[in-house]
N, C-alpha and C positions, 0 to 999 in steps of 0.2 A: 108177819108174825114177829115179834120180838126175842129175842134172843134171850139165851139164860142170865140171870140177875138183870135184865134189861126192862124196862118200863118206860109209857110213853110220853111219863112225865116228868121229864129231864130239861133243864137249864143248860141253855147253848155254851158251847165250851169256852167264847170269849166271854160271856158274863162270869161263866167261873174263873178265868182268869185274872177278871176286874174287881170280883171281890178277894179273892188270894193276894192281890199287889193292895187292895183299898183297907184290906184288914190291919196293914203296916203301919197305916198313915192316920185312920180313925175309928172312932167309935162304931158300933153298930148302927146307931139311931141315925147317925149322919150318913151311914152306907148307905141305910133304906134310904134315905130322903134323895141322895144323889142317885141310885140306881131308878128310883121312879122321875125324876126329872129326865131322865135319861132314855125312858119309854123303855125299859128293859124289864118286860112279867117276870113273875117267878116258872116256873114247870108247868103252873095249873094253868098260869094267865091270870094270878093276882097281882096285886099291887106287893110291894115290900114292905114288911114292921121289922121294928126290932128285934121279936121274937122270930120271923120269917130269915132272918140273915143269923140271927144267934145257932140258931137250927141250923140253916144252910152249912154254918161254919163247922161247927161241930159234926155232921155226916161225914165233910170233907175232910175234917183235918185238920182247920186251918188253926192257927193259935190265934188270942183274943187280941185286940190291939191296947200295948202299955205305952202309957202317955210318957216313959223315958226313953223311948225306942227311939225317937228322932236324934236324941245328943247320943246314944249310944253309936247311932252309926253315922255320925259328922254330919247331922242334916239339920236344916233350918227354914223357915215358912219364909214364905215371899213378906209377910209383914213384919217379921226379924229381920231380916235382911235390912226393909226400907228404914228400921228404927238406925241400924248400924250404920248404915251411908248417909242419914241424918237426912234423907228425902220420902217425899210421899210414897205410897204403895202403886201408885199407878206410875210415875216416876220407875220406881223399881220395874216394874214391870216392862216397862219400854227398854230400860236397859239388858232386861233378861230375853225379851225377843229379838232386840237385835243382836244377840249374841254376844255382846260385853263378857254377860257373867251367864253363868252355861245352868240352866233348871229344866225339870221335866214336870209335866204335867199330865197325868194319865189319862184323865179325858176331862171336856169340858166339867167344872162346876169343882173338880176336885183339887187337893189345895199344890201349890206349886212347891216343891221340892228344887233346898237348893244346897250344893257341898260347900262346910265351912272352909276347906280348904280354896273352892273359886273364890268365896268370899275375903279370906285372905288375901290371895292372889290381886284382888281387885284392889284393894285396901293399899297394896304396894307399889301398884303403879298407879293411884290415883289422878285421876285424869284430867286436865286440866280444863278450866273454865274458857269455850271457847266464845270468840265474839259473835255478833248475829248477823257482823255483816265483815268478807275480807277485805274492803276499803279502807287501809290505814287511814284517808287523810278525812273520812265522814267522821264529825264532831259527834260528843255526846251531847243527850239534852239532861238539864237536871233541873228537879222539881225543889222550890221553895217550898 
């Protein structure tokens, strides 16, 4: 039997979690799209819309996500980032997993968050171009 204000069709507490941190980062419509990629139902066992998470968000609480929110709080996408160090995104991306420069990622599909302060930091020790091989005395080849 369920409990007072309790019903049985309730959203597991890390989807609610997922959308309360994904509300931050983006829109609705790209919530649904990522929490159904994600195999995550709603309460009923439907799929997610935009109206399904708009609703979601509003029972909850959550506030809407504003596209200033990221420079408000020092944050930047993994594809600012690759524009800033003047290399590709997957570039970027290699240096952000092996711990170069420090980002989080909430779960698969959603977008990589990263502080402009690392970003700075990186910026200052920029790091130099190493060779492909430690054999000083292997010659270069150069192409005509």
């Amino acid at each position: 039997m369920n409990g007072a204000g309790k019903h049985r069709w309730t959203v597991p507490e890390d989807t609610l979690l997922l959308i309360r941190e994904l509300a931050r980062l983006m829109p609705d419509q790209q919530i649904a799209l990522l929490l159904n990629r994600a195999g995550k139902p709603t309460g009923r066992g439907n799929g997610w819309t935009k109206a399904r998470v708009c609703s979601f968000r509003n029972h909850h609480g959550i506030a809407v996500y504003r596209g200033s929110e990221w420079a408000e709080r020092g944050e930047i996408t993994l594809e600012a980032a690759a524009q800033i160090m003047d290399v590709s995104v997957m570039t970027a991306l290699r240096i952000v997993r092996r711990g170069i420069i420090k980002g989080r990622q909430l779960c698969r599909g959603a977008p990589w968050v990263i502080k402009v302060e690392d970003m700075a930091a990186y910026r200052e020790q920029k790091p130099s171009r190493r060779l492909a091989t430690s054999d000083p005395t292997q010659q270069r080849f150069r192409f005509q």
